[in-house]
Backbone bond lengths (Angstrom), bond angles and torsions (degrees), N, CA, C in turn:
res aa  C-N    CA-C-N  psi(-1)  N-CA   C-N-CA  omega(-1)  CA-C   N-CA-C  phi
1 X - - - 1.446 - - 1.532 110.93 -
2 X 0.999 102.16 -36.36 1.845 121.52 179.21 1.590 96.46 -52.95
3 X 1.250 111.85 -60.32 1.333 114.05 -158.43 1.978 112.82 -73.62
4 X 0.971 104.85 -35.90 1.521 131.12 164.88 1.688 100.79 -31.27
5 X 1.494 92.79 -81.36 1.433 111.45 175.12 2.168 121.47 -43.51
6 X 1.111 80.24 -39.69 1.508 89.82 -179.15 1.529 114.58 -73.99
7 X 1.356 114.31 -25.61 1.221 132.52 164.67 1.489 112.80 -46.20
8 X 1.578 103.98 -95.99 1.270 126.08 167.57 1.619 107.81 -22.75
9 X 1.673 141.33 -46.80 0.841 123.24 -177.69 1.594 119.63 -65.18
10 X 1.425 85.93 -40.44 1.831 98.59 -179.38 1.555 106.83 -50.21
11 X 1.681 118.21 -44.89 1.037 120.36 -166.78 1.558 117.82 -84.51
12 X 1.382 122.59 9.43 1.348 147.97 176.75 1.641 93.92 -92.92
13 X 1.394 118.41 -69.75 0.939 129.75 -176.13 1.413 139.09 -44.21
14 X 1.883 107.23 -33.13 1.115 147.45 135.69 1.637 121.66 -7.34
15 X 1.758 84.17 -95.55 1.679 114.50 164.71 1.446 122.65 -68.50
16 X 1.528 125.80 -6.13 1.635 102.55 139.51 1.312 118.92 -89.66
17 X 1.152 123.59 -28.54 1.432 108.19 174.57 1.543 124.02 -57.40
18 X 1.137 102.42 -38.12 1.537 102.39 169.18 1.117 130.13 -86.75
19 X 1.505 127.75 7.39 1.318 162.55 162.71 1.909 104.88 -61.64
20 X 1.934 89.90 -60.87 1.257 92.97 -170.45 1.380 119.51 -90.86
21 X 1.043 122.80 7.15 1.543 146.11 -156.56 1.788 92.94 -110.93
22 X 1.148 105.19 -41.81 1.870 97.91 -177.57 1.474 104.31 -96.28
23 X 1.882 127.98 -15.46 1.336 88.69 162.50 1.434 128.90 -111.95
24 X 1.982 103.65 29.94 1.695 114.64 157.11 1.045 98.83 -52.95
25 X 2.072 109.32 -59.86 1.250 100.47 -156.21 1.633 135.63 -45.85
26 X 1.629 85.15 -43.17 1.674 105.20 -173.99 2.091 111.05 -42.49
27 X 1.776 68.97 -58.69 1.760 84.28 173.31 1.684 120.16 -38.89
28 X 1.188 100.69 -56.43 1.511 116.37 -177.09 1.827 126.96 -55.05
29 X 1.215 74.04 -52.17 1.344 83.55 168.28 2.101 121.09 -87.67
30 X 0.997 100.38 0.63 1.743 82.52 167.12 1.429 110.74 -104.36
31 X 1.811 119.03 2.47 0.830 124.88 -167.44 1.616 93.19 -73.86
32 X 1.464 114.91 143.30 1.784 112.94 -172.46 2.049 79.86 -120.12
33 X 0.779 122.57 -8.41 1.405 99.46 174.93 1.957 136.43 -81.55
34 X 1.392 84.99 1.34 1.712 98.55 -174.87 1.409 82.40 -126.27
35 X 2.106 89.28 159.18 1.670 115.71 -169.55 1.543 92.28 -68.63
36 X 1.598 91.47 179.31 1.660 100.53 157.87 1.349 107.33 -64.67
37 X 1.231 153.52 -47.17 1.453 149.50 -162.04 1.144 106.85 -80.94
38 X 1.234 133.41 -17.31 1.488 153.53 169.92 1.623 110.85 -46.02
39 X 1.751 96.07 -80.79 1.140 126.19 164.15 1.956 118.52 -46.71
40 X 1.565 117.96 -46.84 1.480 113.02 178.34 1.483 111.18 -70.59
41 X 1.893 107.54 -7.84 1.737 92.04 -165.78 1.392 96.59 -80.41
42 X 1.920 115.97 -33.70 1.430 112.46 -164.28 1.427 93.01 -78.17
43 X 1.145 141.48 -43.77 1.298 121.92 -166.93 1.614 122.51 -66.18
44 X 1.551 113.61 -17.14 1.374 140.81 165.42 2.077 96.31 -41.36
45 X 1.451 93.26 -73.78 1.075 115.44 -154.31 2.131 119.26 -78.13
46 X 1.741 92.78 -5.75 1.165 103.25 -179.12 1.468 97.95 -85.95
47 X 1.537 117.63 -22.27 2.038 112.17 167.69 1.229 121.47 -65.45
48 X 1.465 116.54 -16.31 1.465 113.39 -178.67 1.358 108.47 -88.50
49 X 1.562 133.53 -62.41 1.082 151.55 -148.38 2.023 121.66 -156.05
50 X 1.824 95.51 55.19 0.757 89.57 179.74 1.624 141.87 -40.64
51 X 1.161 110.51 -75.50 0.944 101.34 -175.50 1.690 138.85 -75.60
52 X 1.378 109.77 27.76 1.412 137.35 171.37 1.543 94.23 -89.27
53 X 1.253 118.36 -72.66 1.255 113.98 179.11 1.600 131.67 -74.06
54 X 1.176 106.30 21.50 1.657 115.42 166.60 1.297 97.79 -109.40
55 X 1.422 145.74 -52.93 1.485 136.32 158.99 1.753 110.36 -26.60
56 X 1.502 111.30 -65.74 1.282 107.99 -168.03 1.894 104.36 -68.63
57 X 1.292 145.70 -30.39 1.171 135.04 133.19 0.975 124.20 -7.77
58 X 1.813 115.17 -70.83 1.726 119.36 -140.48 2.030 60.98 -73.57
59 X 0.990 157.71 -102.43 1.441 171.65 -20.56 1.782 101.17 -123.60
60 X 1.697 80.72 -36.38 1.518 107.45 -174.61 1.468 136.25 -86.07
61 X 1.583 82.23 -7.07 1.482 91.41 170.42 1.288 105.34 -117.68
C-alpha cells in the first residue's frame, strides 16, 4: 500500500511538472520580444526546473 501511494505521488509530481513546463513554454514562445536563442535558452531551462524558471521570467519581464 506504501508503495502504491508513493507512486501516485511521484505520478502527481510528474504531471505538474510537465504541466508547468508546457505552459513556460507556451509563454515563451509567443513572447515576440526575445531572439530565437532567447526563447531556446528559457525553454531549455523550463525542462529542468520549471517552475523556478517561470518566476525568474515572469521577474524578467
Amino acid at each position: 500500500m506504501t508503495e502504491l501511494i508513493l507512486y501516485a505521488l511521484l505520478f502527481l509530481l510528474l504531471i505538474a511538472h510537465t504541466l508547468m513546463a508546457s505552459k513556460m513554454y507556451m509563454t515563451v514562445h509567443q513572447d515576440d520580444s526575445l531572439t530565437l536563442r532567447e526563447k531556446n535558452d528559457w525553454k531549455l531551462k523550463a525542462l529542468i526546473f520549471p517552475a523556478y524558471y517561470f518566476r525568474q521570467y515572469k521577474k524578467r519581464k
